[in-house]
N, C-alpha and C positions, 0 to 999 in steps of 0.2 A: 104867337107861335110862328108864323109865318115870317117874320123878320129873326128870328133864332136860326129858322132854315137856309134863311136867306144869306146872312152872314157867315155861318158856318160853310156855304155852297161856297163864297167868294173868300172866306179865309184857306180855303184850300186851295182853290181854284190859283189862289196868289203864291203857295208854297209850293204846287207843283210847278208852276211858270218860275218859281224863284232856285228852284235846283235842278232845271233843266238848263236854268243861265249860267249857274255857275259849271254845271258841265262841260258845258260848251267853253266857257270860259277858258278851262282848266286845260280843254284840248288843243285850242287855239293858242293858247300860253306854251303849250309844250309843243308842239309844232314851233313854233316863232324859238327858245331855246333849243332845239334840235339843228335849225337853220342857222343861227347865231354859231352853234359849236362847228358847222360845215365850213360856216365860211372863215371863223379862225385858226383852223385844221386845214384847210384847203384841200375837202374831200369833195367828191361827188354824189354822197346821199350814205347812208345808213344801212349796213346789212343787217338780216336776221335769219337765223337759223329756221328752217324748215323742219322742225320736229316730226315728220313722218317720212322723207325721204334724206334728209341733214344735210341739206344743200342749204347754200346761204344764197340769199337773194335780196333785192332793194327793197327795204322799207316801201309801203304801199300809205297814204297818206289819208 
């Protein structure tokens, strides 16, 4: 029983370290595609709209 809980602890243990990486991944990834589109555009950064006041301001990374 004690090895059932054990592996179950460490199969999870492995699936949340496993889609926190691909989070990260996914962010890092689209940062690096965002920067890629700046420099083929020959912008200075990304606006977005301010939904409470609807002022555009830089992207915040």
């Amino acid at each position: 029983m004690p090895q059932i809980i054990f592996f179950t602890a460490v199969g999870v243990a492995a699936y949340v370290g496993y889609r926190a990486f691909v989070k990260e991944a996914e962010r890092v990834t689209a940062k690096l595609r965002r920067a890629e589109r700046q420099r083929a555009n020959g912008t200075m950064g990304t606006l977005v709209k301010d939904p409470v006041t609807g002022e555009y301001r830089l992207a915040k990374d």
